[in-house]
C-alpha atoms as an extended CHARMM CRD file, in Angstrom:
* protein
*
       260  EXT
         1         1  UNK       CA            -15.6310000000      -19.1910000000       -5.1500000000  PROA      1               0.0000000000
         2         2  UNK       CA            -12.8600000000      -21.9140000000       -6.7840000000  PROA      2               0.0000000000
         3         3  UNK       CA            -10.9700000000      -23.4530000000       -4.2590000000  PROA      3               0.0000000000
         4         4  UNK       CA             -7.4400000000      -21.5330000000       -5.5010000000  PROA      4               0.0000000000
         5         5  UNK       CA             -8.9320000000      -18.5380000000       -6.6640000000  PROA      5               0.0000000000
         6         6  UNK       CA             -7.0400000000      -16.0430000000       -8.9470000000  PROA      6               0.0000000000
         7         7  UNK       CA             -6.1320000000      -12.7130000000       -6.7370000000  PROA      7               0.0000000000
         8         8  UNK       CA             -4.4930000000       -9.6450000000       -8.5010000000  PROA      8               0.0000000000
         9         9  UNK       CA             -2.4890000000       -6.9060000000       -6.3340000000  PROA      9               0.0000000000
        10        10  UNK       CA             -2.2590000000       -3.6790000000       -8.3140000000  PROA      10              0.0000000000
        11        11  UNK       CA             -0.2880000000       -0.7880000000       -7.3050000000  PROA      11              0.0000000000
        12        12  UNK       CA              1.5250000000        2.2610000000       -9.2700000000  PROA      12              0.0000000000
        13        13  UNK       CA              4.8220000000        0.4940000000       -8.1840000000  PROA      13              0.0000000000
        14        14  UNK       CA              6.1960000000       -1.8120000000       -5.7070000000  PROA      14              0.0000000000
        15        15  UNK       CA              4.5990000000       -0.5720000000       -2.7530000000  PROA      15              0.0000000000
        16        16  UNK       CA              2.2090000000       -3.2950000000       -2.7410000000  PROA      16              0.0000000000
        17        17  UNK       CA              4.7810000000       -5.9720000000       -2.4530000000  PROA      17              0.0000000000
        18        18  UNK       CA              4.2170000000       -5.3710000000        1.4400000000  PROA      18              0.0000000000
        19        19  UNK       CA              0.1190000000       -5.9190000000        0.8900000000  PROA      19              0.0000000000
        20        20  UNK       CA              0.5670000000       -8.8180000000       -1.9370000000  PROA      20              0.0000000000
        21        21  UNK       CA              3.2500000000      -10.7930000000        1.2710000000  PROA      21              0.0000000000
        22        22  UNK       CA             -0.1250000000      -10.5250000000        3.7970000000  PROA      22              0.0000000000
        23        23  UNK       CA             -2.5780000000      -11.8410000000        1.7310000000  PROA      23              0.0000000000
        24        24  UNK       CA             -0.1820000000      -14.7380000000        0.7110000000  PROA      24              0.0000000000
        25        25  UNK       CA              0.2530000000      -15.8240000000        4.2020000000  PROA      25              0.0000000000
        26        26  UNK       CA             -3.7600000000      -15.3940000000        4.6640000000  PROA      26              0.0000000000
        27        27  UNK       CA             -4.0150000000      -17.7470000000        1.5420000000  PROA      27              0.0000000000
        28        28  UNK       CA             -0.8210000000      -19.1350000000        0.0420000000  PROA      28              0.0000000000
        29        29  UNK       CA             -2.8380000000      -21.3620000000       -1.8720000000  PROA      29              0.0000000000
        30        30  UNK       CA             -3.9330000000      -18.8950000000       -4.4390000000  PROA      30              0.0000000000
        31        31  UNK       CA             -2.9140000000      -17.6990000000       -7.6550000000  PROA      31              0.0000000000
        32        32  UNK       CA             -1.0750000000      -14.5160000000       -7.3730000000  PROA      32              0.0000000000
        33        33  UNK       CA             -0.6000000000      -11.9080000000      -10.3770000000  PROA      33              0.0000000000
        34        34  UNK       CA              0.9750000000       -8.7790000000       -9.2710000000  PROA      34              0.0000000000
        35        35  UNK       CA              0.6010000000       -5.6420000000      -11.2530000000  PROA      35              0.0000000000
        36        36  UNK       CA              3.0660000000       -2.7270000000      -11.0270000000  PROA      36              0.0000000000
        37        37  UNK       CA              1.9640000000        0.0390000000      -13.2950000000  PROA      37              0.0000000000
        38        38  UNK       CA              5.3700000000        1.5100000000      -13.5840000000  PROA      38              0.0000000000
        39        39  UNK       CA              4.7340000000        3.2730000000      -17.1660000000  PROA      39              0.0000000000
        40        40  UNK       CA              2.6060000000        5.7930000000      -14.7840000000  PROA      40              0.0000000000
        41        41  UNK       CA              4.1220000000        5.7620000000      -11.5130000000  PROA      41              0.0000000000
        42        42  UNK       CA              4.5730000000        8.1200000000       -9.6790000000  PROA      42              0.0000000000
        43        43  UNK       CA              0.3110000000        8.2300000000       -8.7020000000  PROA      43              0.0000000000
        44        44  UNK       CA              1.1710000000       11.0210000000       -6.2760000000  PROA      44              0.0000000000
        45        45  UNK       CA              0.9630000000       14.4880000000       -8.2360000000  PROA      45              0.0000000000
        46        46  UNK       CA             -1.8300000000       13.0100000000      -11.1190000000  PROA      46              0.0000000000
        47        47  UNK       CA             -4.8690000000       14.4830000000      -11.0050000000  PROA      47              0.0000000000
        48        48  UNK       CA             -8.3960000000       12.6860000000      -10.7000000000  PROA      48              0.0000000000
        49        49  UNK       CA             -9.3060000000       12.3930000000      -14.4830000000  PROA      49              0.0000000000
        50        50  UNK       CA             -5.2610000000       11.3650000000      -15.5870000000  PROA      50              0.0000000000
        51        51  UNK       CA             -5.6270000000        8.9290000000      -12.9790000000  PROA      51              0.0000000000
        52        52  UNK       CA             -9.2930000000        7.5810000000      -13.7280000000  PROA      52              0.0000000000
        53        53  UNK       CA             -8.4660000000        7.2570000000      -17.7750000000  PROA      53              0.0000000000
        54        54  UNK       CA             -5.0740000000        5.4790000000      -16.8670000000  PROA      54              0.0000000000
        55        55  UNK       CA             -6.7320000000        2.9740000000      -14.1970000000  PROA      55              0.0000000000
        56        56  UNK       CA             -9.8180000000        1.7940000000      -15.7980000000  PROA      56              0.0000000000
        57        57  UNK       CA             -9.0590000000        0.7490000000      -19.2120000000  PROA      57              0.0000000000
        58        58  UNK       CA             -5.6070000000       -0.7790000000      -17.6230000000  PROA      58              0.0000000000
        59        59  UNK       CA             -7.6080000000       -2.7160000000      -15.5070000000  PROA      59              0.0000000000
        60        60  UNK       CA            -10.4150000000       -3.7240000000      -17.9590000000  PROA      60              0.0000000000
        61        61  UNK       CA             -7.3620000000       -5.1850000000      -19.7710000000  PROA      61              0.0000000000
        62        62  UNK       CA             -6.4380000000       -6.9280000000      -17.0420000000  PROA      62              0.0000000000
        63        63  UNK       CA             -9.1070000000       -8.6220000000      -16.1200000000  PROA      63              0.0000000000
        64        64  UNK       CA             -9.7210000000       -9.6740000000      -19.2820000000  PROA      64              0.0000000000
        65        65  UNK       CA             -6.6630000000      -11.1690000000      -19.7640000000  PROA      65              0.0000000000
        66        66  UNK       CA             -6.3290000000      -12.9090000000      -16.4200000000  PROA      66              0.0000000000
        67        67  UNK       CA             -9.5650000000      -12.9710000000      -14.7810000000  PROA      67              0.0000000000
        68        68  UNK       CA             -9.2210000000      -12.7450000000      -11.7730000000  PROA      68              0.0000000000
        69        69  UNK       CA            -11.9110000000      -14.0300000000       -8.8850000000  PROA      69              0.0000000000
        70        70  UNK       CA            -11.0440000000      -10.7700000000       -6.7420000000  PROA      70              0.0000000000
        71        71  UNK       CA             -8.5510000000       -7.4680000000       -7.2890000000  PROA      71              0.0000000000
        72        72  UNK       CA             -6.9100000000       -5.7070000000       -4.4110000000  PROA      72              0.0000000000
        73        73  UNK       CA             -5.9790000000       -2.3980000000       -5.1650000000  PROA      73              0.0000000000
        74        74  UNK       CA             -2.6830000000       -1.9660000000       -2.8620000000  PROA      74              0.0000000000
        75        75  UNK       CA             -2.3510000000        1.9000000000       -3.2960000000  PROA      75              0.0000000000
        76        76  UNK       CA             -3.8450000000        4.5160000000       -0.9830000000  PROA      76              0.0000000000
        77        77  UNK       CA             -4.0970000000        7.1730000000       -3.9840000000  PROA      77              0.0000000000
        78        78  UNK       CA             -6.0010000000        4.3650000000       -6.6490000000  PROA      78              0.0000000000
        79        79  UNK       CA             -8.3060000000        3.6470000000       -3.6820000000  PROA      79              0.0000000000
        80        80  UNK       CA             -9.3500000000        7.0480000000       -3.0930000000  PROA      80              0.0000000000
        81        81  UNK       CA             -9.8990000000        8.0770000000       -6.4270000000  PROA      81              0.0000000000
        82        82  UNK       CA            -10.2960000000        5.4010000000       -9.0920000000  PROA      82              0.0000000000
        83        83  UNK       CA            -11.9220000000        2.4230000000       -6.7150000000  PROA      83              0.0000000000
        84        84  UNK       CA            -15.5590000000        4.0390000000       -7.1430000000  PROA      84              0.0000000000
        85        85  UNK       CA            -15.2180000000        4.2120000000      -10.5150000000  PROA      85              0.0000000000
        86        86  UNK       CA            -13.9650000000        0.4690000000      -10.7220000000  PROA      86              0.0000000000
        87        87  UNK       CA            -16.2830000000       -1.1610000000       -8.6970000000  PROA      87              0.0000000000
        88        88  UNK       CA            -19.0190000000        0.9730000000      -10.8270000000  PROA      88              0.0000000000
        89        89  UNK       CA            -17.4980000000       -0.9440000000      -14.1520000000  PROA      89              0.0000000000
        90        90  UNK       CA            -16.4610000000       -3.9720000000      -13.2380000000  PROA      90              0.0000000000
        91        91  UNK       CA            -18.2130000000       -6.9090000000      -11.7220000000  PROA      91              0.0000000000
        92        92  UNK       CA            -15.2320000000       -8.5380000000       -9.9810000000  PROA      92              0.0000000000
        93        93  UNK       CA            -14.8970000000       -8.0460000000       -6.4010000000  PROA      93              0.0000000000
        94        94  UNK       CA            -12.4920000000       -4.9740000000       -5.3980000000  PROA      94              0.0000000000
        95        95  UNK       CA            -10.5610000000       -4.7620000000       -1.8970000000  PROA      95              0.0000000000
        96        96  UNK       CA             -9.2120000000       -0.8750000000       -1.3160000000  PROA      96              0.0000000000
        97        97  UNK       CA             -6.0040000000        0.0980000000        0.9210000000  PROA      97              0.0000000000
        98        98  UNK       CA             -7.4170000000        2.6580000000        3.4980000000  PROA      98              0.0000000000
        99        99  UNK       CA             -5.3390000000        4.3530000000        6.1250000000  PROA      99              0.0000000000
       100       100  UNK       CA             -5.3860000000        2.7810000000        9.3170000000  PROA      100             0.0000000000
       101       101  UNK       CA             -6.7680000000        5.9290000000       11.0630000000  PROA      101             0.0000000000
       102       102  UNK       CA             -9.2510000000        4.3670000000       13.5380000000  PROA      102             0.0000000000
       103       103  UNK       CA             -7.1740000000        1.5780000000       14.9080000000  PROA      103             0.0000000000
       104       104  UNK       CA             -4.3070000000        4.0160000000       15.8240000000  PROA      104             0.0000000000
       105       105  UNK       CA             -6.6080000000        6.7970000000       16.9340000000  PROA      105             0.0000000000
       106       106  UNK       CA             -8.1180000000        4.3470000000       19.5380000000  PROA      106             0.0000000000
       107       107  UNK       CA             -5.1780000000        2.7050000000       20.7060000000  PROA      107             0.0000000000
       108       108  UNK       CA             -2.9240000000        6.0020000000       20.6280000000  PROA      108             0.0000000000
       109       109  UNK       CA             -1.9880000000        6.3850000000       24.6510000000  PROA      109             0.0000000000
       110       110  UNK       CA             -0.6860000000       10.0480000000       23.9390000000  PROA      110             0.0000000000
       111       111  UNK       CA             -3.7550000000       10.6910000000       21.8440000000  PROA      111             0.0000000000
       112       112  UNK       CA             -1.0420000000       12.3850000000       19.0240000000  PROA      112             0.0000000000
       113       113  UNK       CA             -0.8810000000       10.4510000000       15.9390000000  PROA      113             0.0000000000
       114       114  UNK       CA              0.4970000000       11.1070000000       12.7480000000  PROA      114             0.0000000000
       115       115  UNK       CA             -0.8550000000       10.0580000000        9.1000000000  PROA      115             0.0000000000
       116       116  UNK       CA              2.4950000000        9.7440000000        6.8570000000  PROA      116             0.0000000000
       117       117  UNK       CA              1.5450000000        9.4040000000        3.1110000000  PROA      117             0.0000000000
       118       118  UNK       CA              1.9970000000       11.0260000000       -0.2270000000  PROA      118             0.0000000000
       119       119  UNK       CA              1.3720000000       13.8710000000       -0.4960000000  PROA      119             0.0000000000
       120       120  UNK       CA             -1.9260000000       13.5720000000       -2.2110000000  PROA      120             0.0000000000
       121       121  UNK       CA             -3.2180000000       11.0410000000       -0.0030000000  PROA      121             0.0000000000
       122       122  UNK       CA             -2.9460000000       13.4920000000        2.8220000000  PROA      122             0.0000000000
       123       123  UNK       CA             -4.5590000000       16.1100000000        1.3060000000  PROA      123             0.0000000000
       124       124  UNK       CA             -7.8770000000       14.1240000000        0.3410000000  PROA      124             0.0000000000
       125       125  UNK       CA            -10.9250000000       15.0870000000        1.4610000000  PROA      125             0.0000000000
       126       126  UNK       CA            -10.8690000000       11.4600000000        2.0240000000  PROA      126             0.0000000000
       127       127  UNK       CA             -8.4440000000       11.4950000000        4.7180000000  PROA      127             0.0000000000
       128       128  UNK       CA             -9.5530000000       14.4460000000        6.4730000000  PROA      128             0.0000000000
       129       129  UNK       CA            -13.1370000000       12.9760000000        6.7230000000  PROA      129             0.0000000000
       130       130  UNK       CA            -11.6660000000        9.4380000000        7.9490000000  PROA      130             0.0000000000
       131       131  UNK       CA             -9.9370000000       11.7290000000       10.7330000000  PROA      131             0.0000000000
       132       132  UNK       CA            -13.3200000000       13.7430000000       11.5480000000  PROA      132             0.0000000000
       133       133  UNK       CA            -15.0910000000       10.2270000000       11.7040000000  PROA      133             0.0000000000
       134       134  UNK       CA            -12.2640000000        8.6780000000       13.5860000000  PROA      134             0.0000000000
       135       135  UNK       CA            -10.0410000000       10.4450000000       15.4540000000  PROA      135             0.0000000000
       136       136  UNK       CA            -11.0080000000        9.3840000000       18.6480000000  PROA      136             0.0000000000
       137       137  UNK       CA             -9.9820000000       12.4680000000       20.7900000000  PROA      137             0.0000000000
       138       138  UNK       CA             -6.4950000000       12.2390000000       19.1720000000  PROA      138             0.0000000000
       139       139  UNK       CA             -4.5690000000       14.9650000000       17.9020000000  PROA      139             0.0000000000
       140       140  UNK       CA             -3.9380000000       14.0560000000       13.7800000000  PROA      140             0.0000000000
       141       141  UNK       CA             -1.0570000000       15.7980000000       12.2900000000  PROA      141             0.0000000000
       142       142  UNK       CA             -0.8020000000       15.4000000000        8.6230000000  PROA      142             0.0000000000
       143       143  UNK       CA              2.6840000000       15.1500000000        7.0310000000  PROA      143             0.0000000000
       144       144  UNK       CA              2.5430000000       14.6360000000        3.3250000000  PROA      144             0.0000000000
       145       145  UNK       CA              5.9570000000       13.3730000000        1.8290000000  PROA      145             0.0000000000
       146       146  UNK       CA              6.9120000000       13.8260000000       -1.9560000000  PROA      146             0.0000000000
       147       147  UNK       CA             10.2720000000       11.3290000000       -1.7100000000  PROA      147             0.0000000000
       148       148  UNK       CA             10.0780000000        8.2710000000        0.0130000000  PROA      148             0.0000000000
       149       149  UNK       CA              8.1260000000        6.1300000000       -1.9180000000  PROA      149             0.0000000000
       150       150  UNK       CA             10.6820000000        6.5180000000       -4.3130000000  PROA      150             0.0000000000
       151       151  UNK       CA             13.1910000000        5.7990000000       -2.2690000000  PROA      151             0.0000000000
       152       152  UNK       CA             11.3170000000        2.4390000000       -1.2000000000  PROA      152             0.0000000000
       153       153  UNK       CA             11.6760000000        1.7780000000       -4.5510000000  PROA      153             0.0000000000
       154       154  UNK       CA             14.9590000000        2.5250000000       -4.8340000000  PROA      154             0.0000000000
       155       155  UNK       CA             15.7920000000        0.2710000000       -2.3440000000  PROA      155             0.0000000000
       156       156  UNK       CA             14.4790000000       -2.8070000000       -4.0490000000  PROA      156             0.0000000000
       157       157  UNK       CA             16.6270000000       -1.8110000000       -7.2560000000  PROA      157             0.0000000000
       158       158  UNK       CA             19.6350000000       -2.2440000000       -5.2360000000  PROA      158             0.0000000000
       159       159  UNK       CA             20.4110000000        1.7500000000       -4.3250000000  PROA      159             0.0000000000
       160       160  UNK       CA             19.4700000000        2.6140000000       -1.3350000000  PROA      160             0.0000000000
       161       161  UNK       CA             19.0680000000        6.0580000000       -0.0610000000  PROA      161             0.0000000000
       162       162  UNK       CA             21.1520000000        7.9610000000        2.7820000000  PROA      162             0.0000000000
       163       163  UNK       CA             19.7340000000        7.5560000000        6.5500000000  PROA      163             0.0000000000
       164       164  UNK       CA             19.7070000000       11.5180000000        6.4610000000  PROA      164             0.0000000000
       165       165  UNK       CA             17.5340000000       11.6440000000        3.4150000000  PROA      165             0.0000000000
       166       166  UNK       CA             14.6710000000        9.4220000000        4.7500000000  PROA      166             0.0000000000
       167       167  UNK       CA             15.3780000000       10.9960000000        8.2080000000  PROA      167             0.0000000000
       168       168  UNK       CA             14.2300000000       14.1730000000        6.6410000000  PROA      168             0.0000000000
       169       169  UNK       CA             11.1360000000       12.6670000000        5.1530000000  PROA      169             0.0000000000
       170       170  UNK       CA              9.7230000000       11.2830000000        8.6080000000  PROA      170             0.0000000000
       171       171  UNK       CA             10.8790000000       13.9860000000       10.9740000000  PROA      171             0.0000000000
       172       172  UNK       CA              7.4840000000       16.2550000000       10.9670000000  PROA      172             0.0000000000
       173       173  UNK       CA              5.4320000000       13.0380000000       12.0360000000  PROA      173             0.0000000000
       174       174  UNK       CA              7.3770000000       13.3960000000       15.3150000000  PROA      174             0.0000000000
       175       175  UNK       CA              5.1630000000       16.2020000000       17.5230000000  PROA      175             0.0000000000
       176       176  UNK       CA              6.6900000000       16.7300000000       21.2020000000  PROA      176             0.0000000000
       177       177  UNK       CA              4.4370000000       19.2340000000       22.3690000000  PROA      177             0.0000000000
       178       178  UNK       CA              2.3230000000       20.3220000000       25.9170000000  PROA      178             0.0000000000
       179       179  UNK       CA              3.9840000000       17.1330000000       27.3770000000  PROA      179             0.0000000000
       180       180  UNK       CA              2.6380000000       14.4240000000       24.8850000000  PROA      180             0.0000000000
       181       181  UNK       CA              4.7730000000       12.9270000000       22.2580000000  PROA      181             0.0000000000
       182       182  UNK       CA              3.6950000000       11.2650000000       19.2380000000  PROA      182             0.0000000000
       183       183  UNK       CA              3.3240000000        7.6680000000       19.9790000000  PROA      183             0.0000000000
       184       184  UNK       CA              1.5610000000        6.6490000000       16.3560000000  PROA      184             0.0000000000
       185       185  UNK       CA              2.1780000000        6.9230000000       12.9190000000  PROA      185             0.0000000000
       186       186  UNK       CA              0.0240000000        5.6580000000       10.0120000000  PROA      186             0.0000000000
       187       187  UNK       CA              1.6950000000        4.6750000000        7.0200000000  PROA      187             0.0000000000
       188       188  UNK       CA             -0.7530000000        5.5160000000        4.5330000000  PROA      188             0.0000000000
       189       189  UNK       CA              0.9690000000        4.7640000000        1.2990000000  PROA      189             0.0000000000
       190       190  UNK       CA              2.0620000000        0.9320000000        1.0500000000  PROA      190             0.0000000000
       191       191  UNK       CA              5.5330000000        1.6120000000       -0.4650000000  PROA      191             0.0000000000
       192       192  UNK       CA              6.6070000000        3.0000000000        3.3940000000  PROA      192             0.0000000000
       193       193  UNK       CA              6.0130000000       -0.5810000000        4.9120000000  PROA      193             0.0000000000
       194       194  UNK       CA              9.0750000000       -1.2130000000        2.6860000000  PROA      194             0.0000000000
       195       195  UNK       CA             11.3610000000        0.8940000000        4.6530000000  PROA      195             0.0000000000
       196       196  UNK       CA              9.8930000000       -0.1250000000        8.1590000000  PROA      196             0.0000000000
       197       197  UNK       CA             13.1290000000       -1.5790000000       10.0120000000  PROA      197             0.0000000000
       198       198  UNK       CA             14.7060000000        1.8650000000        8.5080000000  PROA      198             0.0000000000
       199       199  UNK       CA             11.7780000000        3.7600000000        9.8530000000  PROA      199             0.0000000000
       200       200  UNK       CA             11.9070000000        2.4080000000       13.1400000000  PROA      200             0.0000000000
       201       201  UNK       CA             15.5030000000        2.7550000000       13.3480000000  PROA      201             0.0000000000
       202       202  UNK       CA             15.7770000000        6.2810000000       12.4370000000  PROA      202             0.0000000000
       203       203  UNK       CA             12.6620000000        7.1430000000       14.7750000000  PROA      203             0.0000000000
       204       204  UNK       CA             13.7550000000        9.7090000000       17.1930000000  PROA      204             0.0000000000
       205       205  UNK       CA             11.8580000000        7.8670000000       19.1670000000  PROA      205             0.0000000000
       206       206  UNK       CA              9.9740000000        4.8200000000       19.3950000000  PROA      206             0.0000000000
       207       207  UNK       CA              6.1400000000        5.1670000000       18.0720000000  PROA      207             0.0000000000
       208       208  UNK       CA              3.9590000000        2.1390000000       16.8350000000  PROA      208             0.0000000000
       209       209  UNK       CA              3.9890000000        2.2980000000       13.2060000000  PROA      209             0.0000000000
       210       210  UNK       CA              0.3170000000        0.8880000000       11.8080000000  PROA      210             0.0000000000
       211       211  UNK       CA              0.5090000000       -0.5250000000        8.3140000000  PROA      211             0.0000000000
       212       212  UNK       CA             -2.7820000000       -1.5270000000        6.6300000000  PROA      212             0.0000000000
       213       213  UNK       CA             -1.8980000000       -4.6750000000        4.8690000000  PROA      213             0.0000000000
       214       214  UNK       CA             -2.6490000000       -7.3460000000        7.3740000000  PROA      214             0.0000000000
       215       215  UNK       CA             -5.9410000000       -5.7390000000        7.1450000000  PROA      215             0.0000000000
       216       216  UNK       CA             -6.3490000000       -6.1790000000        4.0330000000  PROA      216             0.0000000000
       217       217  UNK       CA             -5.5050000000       -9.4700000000        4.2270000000  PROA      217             0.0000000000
       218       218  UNK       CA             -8.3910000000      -10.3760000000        6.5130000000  PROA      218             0.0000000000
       219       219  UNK       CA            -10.9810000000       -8.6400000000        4.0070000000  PROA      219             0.0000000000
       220       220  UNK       CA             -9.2510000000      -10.3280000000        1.3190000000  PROA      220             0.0000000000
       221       221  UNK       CA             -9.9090000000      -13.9540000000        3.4170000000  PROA      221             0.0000000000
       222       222  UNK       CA            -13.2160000000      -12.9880000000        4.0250000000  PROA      222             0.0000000000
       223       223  UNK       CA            -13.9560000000      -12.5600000000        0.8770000000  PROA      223             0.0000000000
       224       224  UNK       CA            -12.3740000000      -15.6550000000       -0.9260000000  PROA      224             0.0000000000
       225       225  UNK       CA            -12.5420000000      -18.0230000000        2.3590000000  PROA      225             0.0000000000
       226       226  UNK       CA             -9.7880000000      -20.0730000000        3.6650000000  PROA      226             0.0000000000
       227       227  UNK       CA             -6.8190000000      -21.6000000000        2.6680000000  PROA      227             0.0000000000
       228       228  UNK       CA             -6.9250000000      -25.1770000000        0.6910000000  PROA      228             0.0000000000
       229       229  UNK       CA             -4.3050000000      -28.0720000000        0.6060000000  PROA      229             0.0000000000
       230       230  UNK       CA             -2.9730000000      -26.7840000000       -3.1530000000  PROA      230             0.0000000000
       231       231  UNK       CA              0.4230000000      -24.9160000000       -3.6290000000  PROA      231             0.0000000000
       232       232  UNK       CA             -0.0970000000      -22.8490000000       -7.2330000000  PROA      232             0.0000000000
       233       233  UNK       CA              3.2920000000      -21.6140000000       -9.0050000000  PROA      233             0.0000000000
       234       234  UNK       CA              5.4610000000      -18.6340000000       -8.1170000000  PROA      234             0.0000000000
       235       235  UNK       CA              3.4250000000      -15.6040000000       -8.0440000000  PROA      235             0.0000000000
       236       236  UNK       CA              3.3040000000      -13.5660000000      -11.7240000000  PROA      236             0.0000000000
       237       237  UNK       CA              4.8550000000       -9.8170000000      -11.9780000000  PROA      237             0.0000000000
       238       238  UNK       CA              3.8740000000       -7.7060000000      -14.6210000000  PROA      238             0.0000000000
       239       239  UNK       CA              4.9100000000       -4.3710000000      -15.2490000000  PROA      239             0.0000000000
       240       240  UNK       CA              3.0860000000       -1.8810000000      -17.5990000000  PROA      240             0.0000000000
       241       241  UNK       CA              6.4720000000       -0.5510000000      -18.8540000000  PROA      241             0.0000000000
       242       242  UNK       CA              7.5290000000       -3.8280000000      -20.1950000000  PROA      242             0.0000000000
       243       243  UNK       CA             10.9790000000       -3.2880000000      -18.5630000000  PROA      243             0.0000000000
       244       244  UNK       CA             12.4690000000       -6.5890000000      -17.5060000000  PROA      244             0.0000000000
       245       245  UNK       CA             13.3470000000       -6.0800000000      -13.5180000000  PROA      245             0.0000000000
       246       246  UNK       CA             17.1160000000       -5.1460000000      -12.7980000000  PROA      246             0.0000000000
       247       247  UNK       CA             19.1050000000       -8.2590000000      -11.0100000000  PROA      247             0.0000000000
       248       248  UNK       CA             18.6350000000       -6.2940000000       -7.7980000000  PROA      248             0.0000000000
       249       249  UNK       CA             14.8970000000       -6.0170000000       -7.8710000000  PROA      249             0.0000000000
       250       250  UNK       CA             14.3790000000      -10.0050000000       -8.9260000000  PROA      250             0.0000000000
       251       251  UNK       CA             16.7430000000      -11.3070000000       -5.9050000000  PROA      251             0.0000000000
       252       252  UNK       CA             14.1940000000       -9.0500000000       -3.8320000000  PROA      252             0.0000000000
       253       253  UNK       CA             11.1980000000       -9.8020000000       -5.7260000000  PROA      253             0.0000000000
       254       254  UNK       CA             11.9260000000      -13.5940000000       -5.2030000000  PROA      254             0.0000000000
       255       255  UNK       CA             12.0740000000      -13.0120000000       -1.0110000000  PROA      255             0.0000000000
       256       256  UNK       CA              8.4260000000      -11.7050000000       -1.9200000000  PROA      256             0.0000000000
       257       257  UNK       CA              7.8930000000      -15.3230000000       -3.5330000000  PROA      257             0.0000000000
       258       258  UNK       CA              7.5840000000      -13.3730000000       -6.4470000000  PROA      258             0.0000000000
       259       259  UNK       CA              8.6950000000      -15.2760000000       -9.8720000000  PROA      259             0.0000000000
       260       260  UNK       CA             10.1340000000      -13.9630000000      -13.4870000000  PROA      260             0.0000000000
């Protein structure tokens, strides 16, 4: 592969912001093109087929107009349910998002974790088969939430939402029950990374919060190799809505190196 290869991060929204700032420091010599698709976002609440039509042609589109040596798709719902059909179309190289259920199953002390995600990625078949393969003994409580990846992106326009609001939204991951506390969450939808020092704050108590991103970021690496002495330009955002960012969202888009 080129020594500064080409890398696109696609997500519905912004969510992937927290995936696209791992692989950077994995390989900050690359060309970045970030791809918010935020003519169809929300993902959570499509079903297969809206979501299969949407993705593909988008991303044949894409690729032909960037072409990119590898795409990472940085949403948990596009992974599950589009990424087969992808990597059946296309002959670029695709890296998925995938809950990070078997890390935090085996190094849960309580053995009670909780998956926090849209609530379509928590009712996958998907998911429940990553917990059957991978639970480890734990005890996996699913909690589905229909709000706070919009809040995330919220946040990044510049309007924040109440601490009681996203208290609300990560309150069922918190099981105290026959003596063991939940000690784990997965955050399987990449717009919750976003929130994390909010998360954390507004725990009611402390829990190790497992994002997948730097994991991606070592598949990502593995795929494209390492880093070479050449800095590229300002990473490219694109947005499928053709709405220019609000002044908000491009002072926080540029702490994600992230250019106009």
């Amino acid at each position: 592969m080129a020594s500064a290869p080409t890398i696109l991060v696609f997500d519905s929204g912004l969510g992937g912001l927290t995936v696209h700032r791992e692989i950077v420091l994995a390989r900050p010599d690359a060309r970045y093109i970030y791809v918010a698709d935020d003519a169809f976002f929300p993902y959570n609440g499509r079903d297969e087929t809206a979501l299969v039509d949407r993705v593909v042609p988008l991303m044949g589109t894409l690729i032909e107009s960037y072409r990119p040596d590898l795409v990472v798709i940085a949403c948990n719902t596009a992974s599950t349910l589009v990424l087969p059909h992808l990597r059946a179309r296309f002959a670029v190289p695709f890296v998925g998002t995938v809950p990070a259920i078997k890390p935090a199953c085996a190094t849960s002390v309580t053995k009670r974790v909780s998956v926090f995600g849209t609530e379509a990625t928590v009712s996958r078949e998907y998911t429940r088969a990553l917990i059957r393969d991978f639970a480890n003994g734990a005890e996996v409580t699913l909690v589905g939430s229909a709000r706070l990846a919009g809040y995330a992106e919220a946040e990044l326009n510049g309007a924040p939402a109440a601490d009681t609001a996203i208290a609300a939204e990560i309150a069922p991951c918190f099981v105290d029950r026959d003596g063991r506390r939940t000690d784990t969450v997965v955050l399987a939808c990449t717009h919750y990374p976003l929130l994390l020092e909010r998360l954390t704050r507004l725990s009611p108590w402390p829990v190790s919060f497992y994002d997948p991103a730097p994991a991606i970021a070592r598949r990502v690496l593995d795929l494209v190799g390492p880093s070479e002495p050449f800095m590229p330009p300002p990473a490219q955002i694109v947005f499928t809505s053709g709405e220019p960012p609000s002044p908000a969202l491009a002072s926080a888009l540029a702490r994600f190196g992230i250019g106009p």
